[in-house]
N, C-alpha and C positions, 0 to 999 in steps of 0.2 A: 141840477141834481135830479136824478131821476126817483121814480116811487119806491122802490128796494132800498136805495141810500138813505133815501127820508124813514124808512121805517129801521134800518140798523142804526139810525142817529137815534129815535124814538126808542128802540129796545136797550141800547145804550144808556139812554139816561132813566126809564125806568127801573135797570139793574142799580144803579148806582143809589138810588132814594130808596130803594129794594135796602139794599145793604146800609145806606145810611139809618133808614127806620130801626134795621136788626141793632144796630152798632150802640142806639139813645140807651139800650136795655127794655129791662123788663119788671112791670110792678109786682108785687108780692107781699102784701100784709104791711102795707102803707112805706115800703121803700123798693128803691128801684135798683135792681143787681144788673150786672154788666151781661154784657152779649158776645165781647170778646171773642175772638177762637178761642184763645186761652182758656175762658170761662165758661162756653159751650160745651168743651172738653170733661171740663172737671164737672158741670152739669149733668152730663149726660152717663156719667158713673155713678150717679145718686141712687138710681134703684138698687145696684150692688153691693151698696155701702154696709158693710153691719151694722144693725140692730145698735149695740153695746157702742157705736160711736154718738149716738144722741143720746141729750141734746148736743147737738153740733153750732159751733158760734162761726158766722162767716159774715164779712165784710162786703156793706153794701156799696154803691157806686160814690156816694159823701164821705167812704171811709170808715162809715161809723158800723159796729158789733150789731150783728142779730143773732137772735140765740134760736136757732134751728129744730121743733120736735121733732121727734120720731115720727109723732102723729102727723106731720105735715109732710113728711121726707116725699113721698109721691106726689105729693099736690104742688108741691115747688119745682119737682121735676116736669109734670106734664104742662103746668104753666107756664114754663119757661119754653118746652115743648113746642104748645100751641100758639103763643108769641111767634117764635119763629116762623112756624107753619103759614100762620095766619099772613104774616106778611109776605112771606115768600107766594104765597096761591093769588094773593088780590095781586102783585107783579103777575104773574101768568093770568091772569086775568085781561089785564091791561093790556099786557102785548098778543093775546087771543084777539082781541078788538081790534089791535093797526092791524095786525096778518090777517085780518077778513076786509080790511080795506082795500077799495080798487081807484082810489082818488087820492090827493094830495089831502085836500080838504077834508078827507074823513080822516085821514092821520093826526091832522093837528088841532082837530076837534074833538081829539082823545087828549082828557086832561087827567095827571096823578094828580088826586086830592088829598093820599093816603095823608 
């Protein structure tokens, strides 16, 4: 296997713990909401939303009701937000590392901890 192989094997499977981390969800005022596409989607309409729809009740990843302020409507949105963010950048982080590697040994001395 040469060093390019070993590194699209490496970026390979840091995408996939990439998307598995997204996929666990995300916490929020002591429950955890889904990361879905599905649910990114409907996420990411949150700043849009009117006013006059909260409080808003939405179901957390156990199924169970939370009842959504108004006061909160943005801080749910940009949390969810930065969840994502955050995991996506520390991946480009990681495969910044093997693409500056010029050795085997320094690829697989690059460990995902996330």
């Amino acid at each position: 296997m040469t060093l390019d192989e070993l590194k699209d094997i490496r970026y390979a499977e840091i995408d996939m713990n990439t998307q598995d981390l997204i996929s666990k969800g995300f916490p929020f005022a002591g429950h955890m909401f889904s990361m879905s596409i599905t649910a990114q989607i409907n996420w990411s309409n949150f700043p849009n939303l009117p006013d006059a729809l909260f409080p808003l009740t939405i179901i957390d990843m156990l199924e169970g009701p939370y009842v959504l302020a108004l006061a909160d409507k943005l801080n749910f949105y940009y949390t969810a937000l930065n969840y994502k963010n955050t995991q996506l950048q520390s991946g480009g982080v990681l495969k910044g590392t093997i693409k500056a590697c010029a050795d085997v040994a320094c690829v697989t001395a690059v460990v995902d901890t996330r």
